[in-house]
C-alpha positions in Angstrom: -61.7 -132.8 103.1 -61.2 -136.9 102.3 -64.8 -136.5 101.1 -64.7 -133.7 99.2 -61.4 -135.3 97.7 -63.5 -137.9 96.3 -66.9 -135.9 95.8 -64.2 -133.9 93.3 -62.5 -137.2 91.8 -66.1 -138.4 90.7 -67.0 -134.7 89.5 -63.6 -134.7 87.5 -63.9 -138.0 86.1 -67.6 -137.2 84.9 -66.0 -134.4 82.9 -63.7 -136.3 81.5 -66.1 -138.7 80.3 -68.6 -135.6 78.9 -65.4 -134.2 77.5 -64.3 -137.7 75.8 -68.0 -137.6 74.1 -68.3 -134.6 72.9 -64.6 -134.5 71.5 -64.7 -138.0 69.7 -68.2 -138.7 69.1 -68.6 -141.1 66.4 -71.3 -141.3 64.4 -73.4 -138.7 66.0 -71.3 -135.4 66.8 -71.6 -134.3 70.0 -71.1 -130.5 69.7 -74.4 -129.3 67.6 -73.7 -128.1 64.4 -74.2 -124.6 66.0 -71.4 -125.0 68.1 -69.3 -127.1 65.6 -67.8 -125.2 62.0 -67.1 -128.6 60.4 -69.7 -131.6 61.0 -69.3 -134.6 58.8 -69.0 -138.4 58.6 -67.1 -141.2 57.0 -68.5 -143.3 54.5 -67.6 -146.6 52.6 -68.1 -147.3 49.4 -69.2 -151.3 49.3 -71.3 -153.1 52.1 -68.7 -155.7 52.5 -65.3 -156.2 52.4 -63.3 -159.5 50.6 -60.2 -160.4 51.0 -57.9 -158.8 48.5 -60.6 -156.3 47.5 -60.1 -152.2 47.0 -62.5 -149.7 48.5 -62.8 -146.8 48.8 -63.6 -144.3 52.2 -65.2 -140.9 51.6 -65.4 -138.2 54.3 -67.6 -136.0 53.6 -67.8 -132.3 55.6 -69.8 -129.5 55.6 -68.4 -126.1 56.8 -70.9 -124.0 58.3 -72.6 -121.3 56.2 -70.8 -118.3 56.5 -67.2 -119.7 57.6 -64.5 -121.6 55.8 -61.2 -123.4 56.9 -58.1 -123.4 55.7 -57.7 -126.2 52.7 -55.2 -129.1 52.6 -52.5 -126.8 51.5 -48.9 -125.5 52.7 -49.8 -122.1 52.1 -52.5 -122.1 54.5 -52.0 -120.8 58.1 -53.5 -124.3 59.6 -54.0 -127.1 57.0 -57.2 -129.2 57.1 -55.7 -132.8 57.8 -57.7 -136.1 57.8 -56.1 -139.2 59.2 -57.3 -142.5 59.5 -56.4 -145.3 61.5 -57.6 -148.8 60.3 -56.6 -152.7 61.3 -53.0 -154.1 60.4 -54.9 -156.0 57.5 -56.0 -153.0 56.2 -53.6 -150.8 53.5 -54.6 -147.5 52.7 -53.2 -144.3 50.6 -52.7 -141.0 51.5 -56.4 -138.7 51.3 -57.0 -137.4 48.4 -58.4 -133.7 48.9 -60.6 -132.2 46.6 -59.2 -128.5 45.3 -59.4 -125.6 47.1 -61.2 -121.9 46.5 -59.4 -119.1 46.9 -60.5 -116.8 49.0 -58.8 -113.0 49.2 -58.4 -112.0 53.0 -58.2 -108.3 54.7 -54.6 -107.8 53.5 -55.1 -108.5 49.8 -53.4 -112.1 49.7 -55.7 -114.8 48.9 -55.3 -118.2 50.4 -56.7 -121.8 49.4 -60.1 -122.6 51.8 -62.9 -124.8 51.6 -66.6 -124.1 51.5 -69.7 -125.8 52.1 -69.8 -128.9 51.2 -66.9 -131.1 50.0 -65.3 -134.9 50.2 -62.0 -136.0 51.0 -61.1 -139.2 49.0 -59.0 -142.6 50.7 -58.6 -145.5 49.0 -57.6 -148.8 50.3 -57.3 -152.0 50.0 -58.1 -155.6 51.8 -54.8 -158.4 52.4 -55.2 -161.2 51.6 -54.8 -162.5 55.1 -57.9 -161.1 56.2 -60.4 -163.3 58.1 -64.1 -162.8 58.0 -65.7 -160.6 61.0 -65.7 -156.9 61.7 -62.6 -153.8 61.3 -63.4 -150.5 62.4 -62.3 -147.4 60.7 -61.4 -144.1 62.6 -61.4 -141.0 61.0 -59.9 -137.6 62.4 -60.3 -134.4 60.7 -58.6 -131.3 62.1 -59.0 -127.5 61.1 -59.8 -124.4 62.1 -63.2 -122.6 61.1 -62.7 -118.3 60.3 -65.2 -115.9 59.2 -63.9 -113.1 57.6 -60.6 -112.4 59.0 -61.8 -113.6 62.5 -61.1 -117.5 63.2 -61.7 -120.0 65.7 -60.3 -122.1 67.8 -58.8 -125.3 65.7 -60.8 -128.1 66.8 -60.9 -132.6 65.7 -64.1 -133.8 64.3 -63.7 -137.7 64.9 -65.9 -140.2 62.9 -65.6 -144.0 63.1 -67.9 -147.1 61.1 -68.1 -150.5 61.1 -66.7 -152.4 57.9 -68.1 -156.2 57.2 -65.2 -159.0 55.9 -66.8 -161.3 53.8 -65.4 -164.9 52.6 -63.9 -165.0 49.3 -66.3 -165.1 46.2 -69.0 -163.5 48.3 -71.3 -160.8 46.1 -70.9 -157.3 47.6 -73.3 -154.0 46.3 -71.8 -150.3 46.3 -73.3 -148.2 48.8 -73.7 -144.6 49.4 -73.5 -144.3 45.8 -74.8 -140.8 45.7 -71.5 -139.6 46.9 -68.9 -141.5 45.6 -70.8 -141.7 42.1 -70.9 -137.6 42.0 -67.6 -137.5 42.9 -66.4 -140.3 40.4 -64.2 -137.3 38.7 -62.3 -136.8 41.6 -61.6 -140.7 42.4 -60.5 -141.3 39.2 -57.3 -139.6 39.3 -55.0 -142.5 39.5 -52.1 -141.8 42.7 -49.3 -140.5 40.6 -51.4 -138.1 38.9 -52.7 -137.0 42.7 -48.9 -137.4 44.0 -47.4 -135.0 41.5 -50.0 -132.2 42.2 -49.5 -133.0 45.9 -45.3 -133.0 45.5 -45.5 -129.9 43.4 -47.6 -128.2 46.0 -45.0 -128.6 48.8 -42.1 -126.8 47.0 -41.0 -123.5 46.5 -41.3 -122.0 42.9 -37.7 -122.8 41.8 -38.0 -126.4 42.6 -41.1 -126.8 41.0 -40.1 -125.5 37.7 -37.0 -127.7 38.3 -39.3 -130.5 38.9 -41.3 -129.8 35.8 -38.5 -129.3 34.0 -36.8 -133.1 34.8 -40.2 -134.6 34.2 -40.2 -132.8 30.6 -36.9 -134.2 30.2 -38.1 -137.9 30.5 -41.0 -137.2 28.4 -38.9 -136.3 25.2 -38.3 -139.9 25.4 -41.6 -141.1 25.3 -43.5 -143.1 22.5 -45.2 -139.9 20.7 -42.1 -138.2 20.6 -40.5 -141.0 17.7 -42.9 -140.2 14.5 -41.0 -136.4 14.7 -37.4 -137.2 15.1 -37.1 -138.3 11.4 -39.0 -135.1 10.5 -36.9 -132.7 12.9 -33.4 -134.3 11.3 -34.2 -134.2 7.8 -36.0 -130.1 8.1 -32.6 -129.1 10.2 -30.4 -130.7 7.9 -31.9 -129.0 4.6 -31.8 -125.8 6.0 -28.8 -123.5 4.2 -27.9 -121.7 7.1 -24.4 -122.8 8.6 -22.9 -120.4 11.0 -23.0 -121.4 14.6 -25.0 -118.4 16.2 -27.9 -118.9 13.7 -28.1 -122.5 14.2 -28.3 -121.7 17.7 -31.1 -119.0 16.4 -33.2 -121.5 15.0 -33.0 -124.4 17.4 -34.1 -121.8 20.1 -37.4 -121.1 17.4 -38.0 -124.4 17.2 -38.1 -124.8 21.4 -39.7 -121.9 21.6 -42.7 -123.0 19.4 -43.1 -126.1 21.5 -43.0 -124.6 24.8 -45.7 -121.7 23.6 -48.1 -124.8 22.2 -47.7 -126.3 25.7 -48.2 -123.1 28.1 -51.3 -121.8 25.9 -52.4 -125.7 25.6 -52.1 -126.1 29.8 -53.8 -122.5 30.0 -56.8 -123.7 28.3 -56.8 -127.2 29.6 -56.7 -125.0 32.8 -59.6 -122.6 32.3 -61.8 -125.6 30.2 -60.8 -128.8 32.3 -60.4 -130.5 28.9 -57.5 -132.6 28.5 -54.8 -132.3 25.9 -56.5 -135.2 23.7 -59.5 -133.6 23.5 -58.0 -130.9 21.2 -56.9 -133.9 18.8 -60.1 -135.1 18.3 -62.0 -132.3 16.1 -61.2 -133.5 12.2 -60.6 -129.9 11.9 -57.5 -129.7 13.8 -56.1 -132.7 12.2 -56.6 -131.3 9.1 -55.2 -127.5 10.1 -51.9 -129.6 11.0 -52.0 -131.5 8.0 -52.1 -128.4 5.6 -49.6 -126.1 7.6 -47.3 -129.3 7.0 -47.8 -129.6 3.5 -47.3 -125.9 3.4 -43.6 -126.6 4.9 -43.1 -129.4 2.6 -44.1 -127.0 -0.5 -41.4 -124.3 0.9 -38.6 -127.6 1.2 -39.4 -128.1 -3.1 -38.7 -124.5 -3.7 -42.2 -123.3 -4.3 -42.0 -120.3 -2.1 -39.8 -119.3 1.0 -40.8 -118.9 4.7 -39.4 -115.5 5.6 -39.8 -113.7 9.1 -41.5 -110.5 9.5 -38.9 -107.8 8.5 -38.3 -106.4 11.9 -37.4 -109.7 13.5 -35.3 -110.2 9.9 -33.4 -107.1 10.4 -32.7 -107.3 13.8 -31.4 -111.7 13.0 -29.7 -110.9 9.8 -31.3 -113.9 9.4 -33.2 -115.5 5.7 -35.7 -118.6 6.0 -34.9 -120.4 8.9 -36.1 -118.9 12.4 -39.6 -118.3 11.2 -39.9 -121.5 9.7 -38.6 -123.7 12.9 -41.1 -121.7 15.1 -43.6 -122.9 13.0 -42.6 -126.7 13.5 -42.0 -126.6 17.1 -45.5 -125.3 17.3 -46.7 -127.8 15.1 -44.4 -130.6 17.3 -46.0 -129.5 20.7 -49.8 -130.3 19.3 -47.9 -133.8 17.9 -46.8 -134.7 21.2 -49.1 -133.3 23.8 -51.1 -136.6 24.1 -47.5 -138.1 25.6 -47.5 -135.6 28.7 -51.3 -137.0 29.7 -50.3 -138.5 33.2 -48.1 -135.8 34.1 -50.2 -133.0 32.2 -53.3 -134.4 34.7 -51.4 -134.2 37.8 -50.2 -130.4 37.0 -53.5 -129.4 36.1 -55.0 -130.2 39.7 -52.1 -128.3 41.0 -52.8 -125.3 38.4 -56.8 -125.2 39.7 -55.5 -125.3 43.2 -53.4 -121.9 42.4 -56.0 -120.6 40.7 -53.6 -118.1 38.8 -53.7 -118.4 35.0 -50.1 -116.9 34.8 -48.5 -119.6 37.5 -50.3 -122.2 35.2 -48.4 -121.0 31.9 -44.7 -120.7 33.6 -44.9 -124.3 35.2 -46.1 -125.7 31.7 -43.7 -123.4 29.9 -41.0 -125.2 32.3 -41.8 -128.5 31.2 -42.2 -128.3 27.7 -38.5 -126.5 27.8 -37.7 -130.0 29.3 -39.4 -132.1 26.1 -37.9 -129.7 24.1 -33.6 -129.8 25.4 -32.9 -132.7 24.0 -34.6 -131.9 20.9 -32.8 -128.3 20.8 -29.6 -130.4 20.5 -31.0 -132.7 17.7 -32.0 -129.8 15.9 -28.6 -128.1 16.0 -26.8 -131.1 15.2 -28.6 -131.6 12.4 -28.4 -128.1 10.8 -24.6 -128.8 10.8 -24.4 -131.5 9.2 -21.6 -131.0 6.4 -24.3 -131.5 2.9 -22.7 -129.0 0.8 -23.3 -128.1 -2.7 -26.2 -130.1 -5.1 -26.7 -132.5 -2.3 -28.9 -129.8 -0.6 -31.5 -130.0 -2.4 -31.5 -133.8 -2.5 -31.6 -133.4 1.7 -34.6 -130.9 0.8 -36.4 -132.8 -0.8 -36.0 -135.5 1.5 -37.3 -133.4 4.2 -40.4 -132.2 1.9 -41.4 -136.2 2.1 -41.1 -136.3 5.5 -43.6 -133.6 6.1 -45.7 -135.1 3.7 -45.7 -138.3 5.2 -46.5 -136.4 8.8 -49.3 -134.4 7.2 -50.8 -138.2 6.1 -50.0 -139.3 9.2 -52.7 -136.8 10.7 -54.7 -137.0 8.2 -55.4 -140.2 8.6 -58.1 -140.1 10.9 -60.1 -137.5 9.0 -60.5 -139.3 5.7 -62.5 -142.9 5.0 -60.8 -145.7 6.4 -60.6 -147.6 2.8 -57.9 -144.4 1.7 -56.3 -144.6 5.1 -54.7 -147.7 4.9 -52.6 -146.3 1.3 -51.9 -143.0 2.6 -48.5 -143.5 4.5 -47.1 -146.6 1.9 -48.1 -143.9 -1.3 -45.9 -141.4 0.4 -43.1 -143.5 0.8 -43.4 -144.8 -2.8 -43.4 -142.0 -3.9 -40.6 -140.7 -2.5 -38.7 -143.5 -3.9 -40.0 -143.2 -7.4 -39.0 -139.7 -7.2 -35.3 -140.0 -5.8 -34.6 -143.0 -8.0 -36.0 -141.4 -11.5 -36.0 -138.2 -11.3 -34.1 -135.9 -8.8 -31.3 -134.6 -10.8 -28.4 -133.7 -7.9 -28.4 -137.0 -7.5 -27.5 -138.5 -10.6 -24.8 -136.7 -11.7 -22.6 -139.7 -10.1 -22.6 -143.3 -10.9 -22.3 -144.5 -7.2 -25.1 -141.6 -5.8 -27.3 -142.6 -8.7 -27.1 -146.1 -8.0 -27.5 -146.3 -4.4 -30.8 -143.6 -5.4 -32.4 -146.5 -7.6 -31.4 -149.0 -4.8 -33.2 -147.1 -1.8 -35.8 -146.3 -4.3 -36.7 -150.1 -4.6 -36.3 -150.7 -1.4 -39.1 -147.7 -0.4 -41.3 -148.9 -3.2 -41.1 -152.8 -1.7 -41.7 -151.4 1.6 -44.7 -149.2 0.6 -46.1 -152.7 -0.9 -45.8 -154.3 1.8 -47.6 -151.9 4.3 -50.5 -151.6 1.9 -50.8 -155.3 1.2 -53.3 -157.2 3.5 -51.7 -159.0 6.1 -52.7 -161.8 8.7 -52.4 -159.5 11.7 -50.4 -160.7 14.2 -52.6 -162.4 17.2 -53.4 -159.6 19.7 -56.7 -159.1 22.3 -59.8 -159.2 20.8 -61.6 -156.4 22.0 -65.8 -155.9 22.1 -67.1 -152.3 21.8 -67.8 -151.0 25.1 -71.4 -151.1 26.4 -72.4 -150.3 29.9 -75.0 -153.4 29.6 -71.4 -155.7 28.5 -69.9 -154.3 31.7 -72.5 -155.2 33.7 -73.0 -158.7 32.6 -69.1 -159.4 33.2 -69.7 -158.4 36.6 -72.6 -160.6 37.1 -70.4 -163.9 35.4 -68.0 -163.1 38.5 -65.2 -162.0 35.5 -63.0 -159.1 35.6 -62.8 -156.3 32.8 -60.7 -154.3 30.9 -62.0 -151.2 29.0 -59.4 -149.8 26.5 -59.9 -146.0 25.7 -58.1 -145.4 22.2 -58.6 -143.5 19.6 -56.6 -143.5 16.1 -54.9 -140.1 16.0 -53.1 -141.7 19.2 -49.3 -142.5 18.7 -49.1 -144.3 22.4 -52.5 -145.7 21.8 -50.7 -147.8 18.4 -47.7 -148.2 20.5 -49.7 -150.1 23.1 -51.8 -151.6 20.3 -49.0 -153.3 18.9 -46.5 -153.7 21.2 -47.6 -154.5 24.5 -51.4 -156.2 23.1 -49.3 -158.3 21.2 -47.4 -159.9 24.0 -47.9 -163.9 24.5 -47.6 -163.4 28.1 -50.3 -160.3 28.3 -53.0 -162.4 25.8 -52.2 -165.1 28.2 -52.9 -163.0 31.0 -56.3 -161.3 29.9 -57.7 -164.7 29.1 -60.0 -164.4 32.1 -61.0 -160.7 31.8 -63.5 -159.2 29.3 -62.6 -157.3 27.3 -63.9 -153.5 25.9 -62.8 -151.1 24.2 -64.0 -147.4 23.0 -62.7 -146.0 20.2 -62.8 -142.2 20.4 -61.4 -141.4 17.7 -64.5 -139.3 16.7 -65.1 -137.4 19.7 -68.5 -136.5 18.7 -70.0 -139.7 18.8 -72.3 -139.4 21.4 -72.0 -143.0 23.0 -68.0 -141.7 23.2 -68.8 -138.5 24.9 -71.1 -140.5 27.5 -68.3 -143.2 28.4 -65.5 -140.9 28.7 -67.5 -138.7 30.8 -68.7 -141.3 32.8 -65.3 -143.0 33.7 -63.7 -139.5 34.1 -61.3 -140.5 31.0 -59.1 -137.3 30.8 -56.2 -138.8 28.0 -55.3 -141.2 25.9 -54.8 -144.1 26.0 -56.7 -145.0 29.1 -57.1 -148.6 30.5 -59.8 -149.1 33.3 -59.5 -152.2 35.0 -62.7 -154.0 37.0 -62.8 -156.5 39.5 -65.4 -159.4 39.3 -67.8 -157.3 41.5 -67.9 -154.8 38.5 -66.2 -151.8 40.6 -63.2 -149.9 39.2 -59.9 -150.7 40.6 -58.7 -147.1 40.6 -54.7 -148.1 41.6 -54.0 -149.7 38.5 -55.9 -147.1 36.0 -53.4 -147.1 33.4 -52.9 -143.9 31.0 -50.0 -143.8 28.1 -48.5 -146.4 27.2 -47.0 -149.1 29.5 -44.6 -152.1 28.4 -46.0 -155.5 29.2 -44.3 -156.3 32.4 -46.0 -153.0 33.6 -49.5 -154.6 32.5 -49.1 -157.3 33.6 -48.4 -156.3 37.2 -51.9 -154.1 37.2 -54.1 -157.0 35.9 -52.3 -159.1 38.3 -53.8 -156.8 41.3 -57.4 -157.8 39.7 -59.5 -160.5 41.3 
């Protein structure tokens, strides 16, 4: 019996050690990919490591033909997970996992799976404190295979590899760039963009739309939002229409037409995987917005009057107003779409992972009701404002200008850039000219006439003196973006910035000249190069190419490169940022 005892002790501890192999078998899998659903392996993106340095770490699976698993997703009965465990010195981010099919099961439901092959995205990053010599990564992916409605048992692929630490200032190459180049799209999702489609995904309907609904909130106070406060004060404030309940009326249009030109917007950013700048570039669009505001300004001088269709009129006793404050909230959602780029980025990989058109148009329609609260409130407020009798059609008229001066605004980009330049400052001297000579309700008193003629000269001094050519305060001096100039930074050990503007941008000229122009950011980007692509004609080929390239899905964008010439993804910047924010990204550049 004592020798059996130990015959079986040997017999049990070579099972173990069969069972430990074929269970955790790192680079070569053990099971055979008959036996196995998911094979696969992890992958790094450089062949050496310095300290400081980001990286990134793909694992990239293959599900068996015929089977799928269940995709990193709550409402899948068992979740693909991967985990990896790394050295102390060693700080890495949650995976990134790439979006799920879905796939409609035996009762009619369909669930979020993956397919064939696919990558699961890590990035990480190097202390400081790391000393030169080997770290080992560890990767564990769990799931369960199914085929048809029939599934197996769940089961842990385990991968591990090597990484080399290199001294400081030591050249590294990219490696296995056939995987991480192909899936650049998907790695350049910056983590809040990832992190919002990942938060929204592990909620319940009514706190996502609450979610989306806070983050619209915060976005009414963003920098594209400004140019239309003006506009929506002085069109509310000419309107005629003074009892409460049609006030109401209108400022509900005018949020109305903003939340529609989001939903349909995110519908078709969902179906296209364009982003919401890329409407803004075709000179057709620009000038469609331009003429429906001039169209608006013509109805504020009394040329004609916007009228609803009669059933929506008889049922609203209502005259001008609703119809015409649909139209501008329309109008203001394609004004400030480019704002919602970060967050409109981070719902959109959240939309694909749904896969339902319908979802996609409710969780946009909640946020733009967000943008648009505060503005409902501006909107009434303004239509109240006590400006009886002739002055109304001095406050008209005012608000005519104002749309005038919005329609040059986007026209801007569409016409040569020697008539660009004029277009605003001869709309505002104009408006003075008029208001000081010739609007009539206005000088029928000494004071009103008086203070007309002052603001007058004051708008025809201003309009001089943003036409006049001015030393331009000092900002970075950017060189148009080639690959070759990218290259060559990386081989003169410098780090990079590529700025992605275009001029039909309001957070693009917010960041142009007011975090650019910051002594301590000029300072700062004295040892990067730096690029820039200007997109504001999305044709241009050479455009098309580098925003494709760099997976550039808003404006503005600001890549940032270390001195080895690879992206640091972290710090991807896209809208605008003040310069304290800057300057904490280019800080994380070596």
């Amino acid at each position: 019996m004592k020798a059996f005892g130990k015959h079986g002790l040997r017999v049990a501890a070579a099972a173990l050690l069969v069972s430990a192999a074929v269970c955790v078998g790192a680079q070569d899998f053990a099971l055979t990919s008959k036996e196995r659903v998911v094979t696969g392996k992890l992958l790094l993106s450089v062949d050496g490591l310095r300290p400081g340095d980001e990286f990134e770490l793909a694992f990239v699976a293959n599900v068996r033909s015929g089977y799928h698993i269940g995709a990193a997703d709550p409402e899948s009965l068992y979740p693909a997970r991967l985990t990896v465990d790394a050295p102390d010195v060693v700080v890495l981010e949650p995976p990134r996992y790439p979006p799920a099919r879905r796939l409609k099961g035996a009762d009619g439901k369909y669930a979020p799976a993956y397919e064939g092959k696919f990558v699961v995205r890590v990035h990480g990053r190097l202390k400081k404190s790391a000393r030169p010599g080997f770290l080992t990564f560890t990767a564990r992916f769990e799931s369960q295979g199914c085929k048809g409605d029939q599934c197996t048992q769940p089961e842990m692929l385990v991968s591990a590899l090597q990484a080399r630490v290199v001294p400081p200032g030591t050249a590294v190459g990219r490696i296995n760039s056939d995987v991480f180049e192909s899936e650049k799209a998907v790695s350049t999702q910056s983590p809040g963009e990832q992190d919002l489609a990942d938060r929204l995904a592990g909620r319940g309907l009514a706190a996502r739309l609450v979610m989306l609904f806070a983050l619209g909130l915060m976005l009414a106070f963003t920098p594209c939002v400004y140019p239309m406060i003006p506009v929506t004060v002085g069109y509310f404030s000419a309107q005629e229409e003074r009892r409460t309940r049609r006030v109401l009326w209108m400022a509900a249009a005018y949020v109305l037409g903003l939340a529609l030109t989001y939903s349909f917007l995110g519908a078709a950013a969902a179906a296209t995987g364009s982003a919401f700048g890329e409407w803004m570039q075709h000179p057709a669009v620009l000038l469609g917005i331009a003429l429906v505001l001039i169209g608006l300004a013509a109805s504020m001088f009394g040329l004609y009057e916007i009228r609803p269709p009669s059933f929506i009129q008889d049922r609203a006793s209502g005259r001008s107003g609703i119809a015409g404050a649909l139209v501008m909230g329309l109008i203001f959602g394609v004004v400030a779409a480019p704002c919602v780029g970060p967050v409109a980025i981070g719902l959109l990989l959240y939309v694909a992972r749904l896969g339902s058109p319908l979802m996609g148009f409710l969780l946009f329609f909640a946020m733009a009701l967000g943008i648009g609260t505060p503005l409902f409130f501006l909107a009434a407020f303004s239509a109240r404002l006590p400006v009886p009798g002739v002055w109304m059609v001095a406050v008209r008229k005012l608000a005519g200008f104002l749309l005038i001066g919005a329609a040059a605004y986007f026209a801007g980009p569409v016409v040569p850039k020697e008539i660009r330049t004029y277009l605003i400052p001869a709309v505002v001297a104009a408006a003075g000219v008029y208001f000081a000579l010739f609007e009539r309700s206005i000088r029928s008193h000494r004071v009103s006439a008086a203070a007309a003629k002052a603001l007058g000269l004051i708008a025809v001094i201003t309009a001089i003196i943003l036409a006049a050519p001015n030393a331009k305060a000092t900002r970075l001096i950017w060189q148009p973006y080639t690959e070759h100039g990218l290259a060559r930074a990386a081989l003169e050990r410098r780090p990079a910035m590529v700025d992605f503007t275009a001029d039909w941008c309001p957070a693009c000229k917010e960041l142009e000249h007011t975090t650019f122009t910051d002594p301590t950011v000029i300072k700062a980007a004295e040892r990067f190069r730096l690029f820039r692509v200007d997109a504001t004609d999305g044709r241009d080929p050479a455009v098309r190419a580098a925003v494709k390239k760099h997976g550039v899905m808003g404006f503005p964008t600001v890549l940032f490169f270390d001195s080895s010439g690879r992206e640091v993804r972290s710090v991807r910047l896209v809208g605008f940022a003040d310069p304290a924010d800057l300057l904490r990204r280019m800080d994380k550049v070596r």
